[in-house]
N, C-alpha and C positions, 0 to 999 in steps of 0.2 A: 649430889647436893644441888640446889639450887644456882649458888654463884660460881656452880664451875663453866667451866667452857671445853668444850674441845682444842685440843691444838692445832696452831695452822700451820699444817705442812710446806706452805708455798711462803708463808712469811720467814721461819727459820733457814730454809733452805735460800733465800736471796740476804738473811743475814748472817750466813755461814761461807760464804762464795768470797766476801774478799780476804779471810781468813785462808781456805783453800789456795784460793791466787798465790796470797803469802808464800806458804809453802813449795807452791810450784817455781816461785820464782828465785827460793830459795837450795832448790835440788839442783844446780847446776853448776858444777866441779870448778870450772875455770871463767867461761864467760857465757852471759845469758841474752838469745836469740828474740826477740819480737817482733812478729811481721804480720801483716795482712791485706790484704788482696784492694788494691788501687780500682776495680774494677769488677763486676759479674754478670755476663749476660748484656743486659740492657739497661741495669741500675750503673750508674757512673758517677763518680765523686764516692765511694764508699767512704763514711766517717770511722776511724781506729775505735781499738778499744776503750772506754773510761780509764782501766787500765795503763797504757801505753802514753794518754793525754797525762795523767797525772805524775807518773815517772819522766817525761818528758819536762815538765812545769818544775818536780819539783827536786829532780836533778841534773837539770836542766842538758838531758840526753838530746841531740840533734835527730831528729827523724830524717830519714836519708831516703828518697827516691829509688828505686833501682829501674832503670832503662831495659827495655825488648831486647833481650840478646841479639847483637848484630854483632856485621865481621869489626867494625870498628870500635866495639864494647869491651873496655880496659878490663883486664881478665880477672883483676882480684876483685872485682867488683861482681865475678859471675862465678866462678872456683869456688866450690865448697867442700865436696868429697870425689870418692871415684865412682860413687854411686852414681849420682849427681852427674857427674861428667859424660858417660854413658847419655842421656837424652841431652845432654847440652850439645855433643858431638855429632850426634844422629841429625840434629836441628841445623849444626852448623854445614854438616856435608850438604844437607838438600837446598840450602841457602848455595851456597857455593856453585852448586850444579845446576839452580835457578838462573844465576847471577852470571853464569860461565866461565868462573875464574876459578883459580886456585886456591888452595888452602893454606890461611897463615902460615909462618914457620913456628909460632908459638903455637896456636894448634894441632902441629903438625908432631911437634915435642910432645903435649901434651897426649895424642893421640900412641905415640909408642909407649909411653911410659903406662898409659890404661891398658893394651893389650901385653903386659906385662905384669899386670898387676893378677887378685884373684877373682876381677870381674871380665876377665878374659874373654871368655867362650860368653858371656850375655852380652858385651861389646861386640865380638863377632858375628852374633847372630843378627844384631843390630844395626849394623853397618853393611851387613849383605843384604839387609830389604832392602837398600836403598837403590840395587841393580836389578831387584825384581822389577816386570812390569804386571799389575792385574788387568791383563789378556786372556780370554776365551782362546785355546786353539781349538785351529780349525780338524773338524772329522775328518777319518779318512773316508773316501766313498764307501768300502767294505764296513767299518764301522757304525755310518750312516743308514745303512739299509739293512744291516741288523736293529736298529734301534726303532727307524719306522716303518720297514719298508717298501716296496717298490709302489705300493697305493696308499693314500695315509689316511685312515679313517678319523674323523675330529668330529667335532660339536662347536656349535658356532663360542660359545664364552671361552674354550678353548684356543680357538685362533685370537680372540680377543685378548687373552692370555699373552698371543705370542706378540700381538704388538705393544703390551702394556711392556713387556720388556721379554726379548729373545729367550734370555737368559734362563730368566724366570719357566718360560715355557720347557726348556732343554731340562731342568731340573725337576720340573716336576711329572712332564710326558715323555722326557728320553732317557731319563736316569729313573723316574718312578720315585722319585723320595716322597716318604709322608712324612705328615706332626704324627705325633705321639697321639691315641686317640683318649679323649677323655668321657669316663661317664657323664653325661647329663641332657640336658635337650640345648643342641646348636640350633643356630638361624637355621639351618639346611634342615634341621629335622621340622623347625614350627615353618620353614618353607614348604616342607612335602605334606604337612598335616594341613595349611592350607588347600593346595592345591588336590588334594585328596579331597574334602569336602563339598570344595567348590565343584569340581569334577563330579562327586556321587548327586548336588544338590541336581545343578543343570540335566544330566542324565535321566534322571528319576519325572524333570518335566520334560522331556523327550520322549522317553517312554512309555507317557501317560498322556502324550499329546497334546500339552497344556503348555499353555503362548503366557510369557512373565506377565505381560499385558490381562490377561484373564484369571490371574490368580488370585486367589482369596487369603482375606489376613488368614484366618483358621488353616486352612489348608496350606500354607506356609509354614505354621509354625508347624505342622503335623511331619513336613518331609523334614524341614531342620530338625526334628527331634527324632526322627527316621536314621539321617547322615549321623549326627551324632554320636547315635547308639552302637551303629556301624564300625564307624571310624575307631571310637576309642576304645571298640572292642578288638582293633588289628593288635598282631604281637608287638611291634614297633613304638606303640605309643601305649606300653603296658608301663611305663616309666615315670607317667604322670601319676601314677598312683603311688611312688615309692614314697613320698613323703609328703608332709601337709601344706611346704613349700610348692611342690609338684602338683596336688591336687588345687592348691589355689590357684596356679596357673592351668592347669586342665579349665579349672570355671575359666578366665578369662578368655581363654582359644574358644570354650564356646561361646561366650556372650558376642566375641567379633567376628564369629560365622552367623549370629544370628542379624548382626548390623549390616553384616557383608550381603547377606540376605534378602535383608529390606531395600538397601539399596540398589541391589537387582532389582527388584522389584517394582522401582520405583524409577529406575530408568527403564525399565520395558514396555513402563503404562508412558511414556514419554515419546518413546525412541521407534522408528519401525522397523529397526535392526534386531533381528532374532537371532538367540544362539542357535546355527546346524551343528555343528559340532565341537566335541573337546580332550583334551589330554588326547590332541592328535602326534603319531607318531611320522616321522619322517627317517630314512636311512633303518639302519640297524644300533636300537636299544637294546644293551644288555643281549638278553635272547630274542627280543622279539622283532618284527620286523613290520617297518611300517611303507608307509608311499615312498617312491622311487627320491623323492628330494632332491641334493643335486650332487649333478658327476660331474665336476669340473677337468680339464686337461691339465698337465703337468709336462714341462717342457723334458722331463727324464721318461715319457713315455707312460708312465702312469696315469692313476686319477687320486681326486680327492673326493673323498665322498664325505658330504657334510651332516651330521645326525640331530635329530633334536626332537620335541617335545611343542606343539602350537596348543597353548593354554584353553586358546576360545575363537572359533571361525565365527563369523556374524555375517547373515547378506540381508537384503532388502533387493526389492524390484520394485523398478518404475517404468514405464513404456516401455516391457519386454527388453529390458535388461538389468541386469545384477549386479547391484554390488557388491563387493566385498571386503569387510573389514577383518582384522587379526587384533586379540586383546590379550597383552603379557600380565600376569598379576605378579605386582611384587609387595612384598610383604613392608617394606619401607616406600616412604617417595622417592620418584624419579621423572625425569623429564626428558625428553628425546634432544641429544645435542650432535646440533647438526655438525659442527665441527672434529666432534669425538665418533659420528659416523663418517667422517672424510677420512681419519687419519686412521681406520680400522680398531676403534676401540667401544665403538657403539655398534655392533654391525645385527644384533638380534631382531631387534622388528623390523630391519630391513628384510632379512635371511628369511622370515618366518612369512612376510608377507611372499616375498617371491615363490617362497613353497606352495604357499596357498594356493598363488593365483596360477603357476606352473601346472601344480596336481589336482585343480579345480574342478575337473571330469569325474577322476575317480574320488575324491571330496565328495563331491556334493553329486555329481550326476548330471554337470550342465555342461555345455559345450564353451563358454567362455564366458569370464566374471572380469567386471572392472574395479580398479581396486579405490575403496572409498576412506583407506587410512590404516594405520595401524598402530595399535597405543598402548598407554600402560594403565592398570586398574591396580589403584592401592588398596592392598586388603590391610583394614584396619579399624577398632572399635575410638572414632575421633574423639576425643576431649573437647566440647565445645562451651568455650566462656562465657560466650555472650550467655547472658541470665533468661533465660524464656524463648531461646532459639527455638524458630519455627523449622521443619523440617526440611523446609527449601535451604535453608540454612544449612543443617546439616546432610543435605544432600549434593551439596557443595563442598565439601570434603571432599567427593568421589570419583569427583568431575574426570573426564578423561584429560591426560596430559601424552602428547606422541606429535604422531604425522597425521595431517588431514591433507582429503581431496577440495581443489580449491574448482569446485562446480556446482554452479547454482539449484541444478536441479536434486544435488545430493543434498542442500543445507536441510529440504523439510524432511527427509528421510532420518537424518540426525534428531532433532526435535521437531514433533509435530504440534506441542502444546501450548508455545509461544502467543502471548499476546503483544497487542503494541507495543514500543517501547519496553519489552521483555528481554532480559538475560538468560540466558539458557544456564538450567544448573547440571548439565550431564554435558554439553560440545561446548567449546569455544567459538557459538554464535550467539545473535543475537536478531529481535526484532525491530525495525526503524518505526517511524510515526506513522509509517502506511502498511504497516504490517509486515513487510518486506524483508527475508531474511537476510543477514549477511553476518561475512566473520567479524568478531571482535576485534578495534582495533590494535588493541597492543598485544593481540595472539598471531596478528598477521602473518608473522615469518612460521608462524606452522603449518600452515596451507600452501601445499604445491600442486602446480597445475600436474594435468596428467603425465604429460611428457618430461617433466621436471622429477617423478617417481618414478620413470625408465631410466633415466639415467642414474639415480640411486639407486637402483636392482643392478645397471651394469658395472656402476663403480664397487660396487660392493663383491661385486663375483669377483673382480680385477685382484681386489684388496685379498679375497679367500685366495687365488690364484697364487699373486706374488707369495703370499706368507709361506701356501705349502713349497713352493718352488726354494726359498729362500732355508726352510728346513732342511729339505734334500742334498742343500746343497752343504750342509756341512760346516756351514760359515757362522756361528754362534758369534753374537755379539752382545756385550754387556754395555745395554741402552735404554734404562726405565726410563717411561715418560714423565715429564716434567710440565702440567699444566700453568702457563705462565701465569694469569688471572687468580685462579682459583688457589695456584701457593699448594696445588696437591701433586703427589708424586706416588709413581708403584711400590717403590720401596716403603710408603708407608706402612701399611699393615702385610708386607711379604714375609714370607717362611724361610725364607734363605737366604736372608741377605748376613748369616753365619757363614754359609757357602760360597757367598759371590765377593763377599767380603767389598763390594763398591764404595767407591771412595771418592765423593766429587772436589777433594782438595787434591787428588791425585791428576798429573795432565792428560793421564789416558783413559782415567777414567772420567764422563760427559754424559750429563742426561740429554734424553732426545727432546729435545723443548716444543712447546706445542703452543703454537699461539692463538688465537680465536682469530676465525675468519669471517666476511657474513656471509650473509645467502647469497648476495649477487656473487660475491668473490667464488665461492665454491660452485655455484652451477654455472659458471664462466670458466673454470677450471674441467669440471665435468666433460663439458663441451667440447672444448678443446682436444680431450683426451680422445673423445670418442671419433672426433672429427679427424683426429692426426691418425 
């Protein structure tokens, strides 16, 4: 019919609620309980129920306070059951043991008359955490060299591992636990499907002899749809086809290898940095075996052998000598911080440069390459707002973020295509009102003279040195890092912290805090290190 209406669910059910209330307030044998929480989080003054104000007004019920359980908190005021008493008593022992004193005689009463009751054995169990400490012990040395032993083979994100917290490394490279694995495509899979393509694109202008600089639109699209065809035809990424969610993200992996693409492209017709090489291996991957990388000592007589994967070698020459750069692609943004390479939690384009420029002979075929940076390339299809971005624009997305060499003669090797008063949209330089290159200034602290990236190649082997030595020895310690600034810590997204059970209200257990240093502080420290 015309004047019916549907019913409103949301209106009957807010005029059916003080009805309900009613009842509930009317289910209670002897006497009826109303409380709520003075406080949540970061909301404070919580206002009561409408409820509670009105039984309050119009029975005129005294709303009563109730005080933080302390030793000197009158007991009928905190005594409710023996349920109840159980965490009131667990609370009151670590007060007490905080505090260094003894334990009331009325809690003391209270306390036998609970293990007597039939919450016995949950009181016990409760009162004996409070004698645990959560301590790592220490390995035996037999135990320890079953687990790594006497040479420790790693990868650089590995050690990185071991100083984002000890722990975390022991659990997941000395005991081997995993997550449960799930079907579907992780970061690590759309990681290697990058890295896969970028690998077949670059390769294919390699061995076709063809400089990014000289590439034609056509003939780019021709090898992107080449890698492609390739790519999604591997068994591993037979999973984008499982469904029509999958296959819509199949289309977007390709549309951001085809962005990824262009903007190779677009900084090659720029840059006089060429890719020699890619998905170079170092140490021993899996089965295969790449350049010698490094064998660091170990004060137990062993070595470390470090292994890894350099995404992309780039040199350029100028007056009969070589640069050379290292480009890590990561599929998110990242930035090179200097601070989180002091304290051995950035250590990758450092580790990756020094391979380079170490195994530089058998690399590339030259007797000695200087190093002109090493950075990160975000592979990714940007969202760009601005309404009618020009492509400088969105070649600016791509721009390199890392370590640069701070030498004149390297700025026009970086961009050659600079005009006056120009920004460069692939380095952090730029050109002044005479043409003049130089670095950008608020990029400054990314440029280190040369001597300044010796000493971060030696602080870095220092940092790989300690950690393996620090393993060997047995001495596990539960110490995720705690960046102070950024409010970020390891335990964030960790897998074990069911395992390690950390607890920073506990006194033994302490993040390792990490406070931001600047450049002078840290290569004043470097210094020192090397000098002592």
């Amino acid at each position: 019919p015309e004047q019916a209406f549907i019913r409103d669910r949301q209106q009957e059910t807010i005029r059916q609620e003080p009805f309900v209330a009613y009842n509930v307030f009317l289910s209670g044998s002897q006497k009826l309980y109303l409380t709520y929480a003075a406080s949540h989080d970061e909301k404070q003054k919580i206002q009561p129920s409408t409820y509670l104000k009105r039984l309050n007004q119009a029975a005129n019920v005294p709303i009563q306070v109730r005080k933080p359980l302390s030793l000197a908190s009158p007991l009928v005021e905190q005594i409710g059951s023996y349920r109840g008493l159980v965490r009131q008593l667990n609370q009151m022992t670590r007060q007490v043991q905080e505090e260094k004193v003894g334990l009331p005689k009325a809690w003391r009463i209270l306390k036998e008359a609970l293990l007597q009751s039939s919450y016995q054995q949950l009181a016990k169990r409760a009162l004996t955490s409070q004698m645990a400490k959560n301590i790592p012990t220490k390995l035996s040395e037999k135990t320890t060299k079953k687990l790594y032993g006497k040479d420790i083979y790693t990868s650089v994100s590995r050690m990185e591992t071991f100083y984002e917290c000890q722990y975390k490394y022991f659990a997941n490279f000395g005991l081997r636990l995993k997550e449960r694995e799930i079907y579907g495509l992780s970061p690590i899979v759309t990681g290697e499907f990058f890295h896969d393509a970028l690998d077949h694109f670059l390769n294919l202008l390699i061995q076709a002899n063809v400089r990014l600089a000289d590439l034609k639109e056509a003939d780019k699209q021709i090898f992107v749809n080449q890698v492609l065809q390739e790519i999604f035809g591997k068994r591993q990424y037979h999973l984008l086809d499982a469904t029509p969610r999958m296959q819509f993200i199949r289309y977007q992996l390709g549309k951001t290898i085809e962005r990824v693409t262009w903007a190779l492209h677009q900084q090659g017709a720029k840059s006089q940095f060429e890719a020699k090489a890619t998905e170079v291996l170092f140490g021993q991957v899996a089965k295969e075996q790449g350049v010698p990388g490094l064998e660091l000592p170990l004060t137990s007589g062993g070595k470390l052998f470090v292994r890894g994967k350099i995404d992309r070698i780039d040199t350029a020459v100028i007056q009969g000598e070589t640069w050379l750069s290292v480009v890590d692609y990561k599929s998110s943004r990242r930035e090179f911080n200097l601070t989180d390479a002091y304290f051995g939690l950035a250590m990758q384009l450092i580790t990756y440069l020094d391979v380079a420029l170490k195994d530089a002979s058998v690399l590339l075929g030259i007797e000695e390459a200087k190093a002109a940076g090493a950075y990160y390339f975000h592979v990714q299809n940007p969202l760009v707002t601005v309404e009618g971005a020009t492509e400088k624009e969105r070649l600016k997305t791509f721009k390199y973020e890392g370590l640069f060499v701070d030498h004149a003669e390297v700025f026009p090797l970086y961009d050659q295509s600079l005009a006056e008063k120009e920004y460069s949209s692939v380095f952090p330089i730029r050109a002044d009102k005479d043409g003049k290159l130089t670095k950008v200034g608020q990029s400054a602290n990314k440029f280190y003279q040369e001597e300044e990236i010796e000493r971060l190649r030696a602080h870095n082997q220092k940092n790989l040195i300690a950690g393996g030595n620090q393993i060997q020895s047995g001495n596990i310690q539960l110490n995720p890092f705690y960046q102070v600034t950024k409010k970020k810590t390891a335990c964030e997204f960790c897998a074990f912290r069911s395992v390690c059970n950390f607890d920073v209200m506990l006194p033994e257990n302490q993040y390792h805090r990490i406070t931001p240093l600047t450049k002078e502080e840290i290569m004043k420290k470097m210094e020192g290190e090397q000098n002592g």
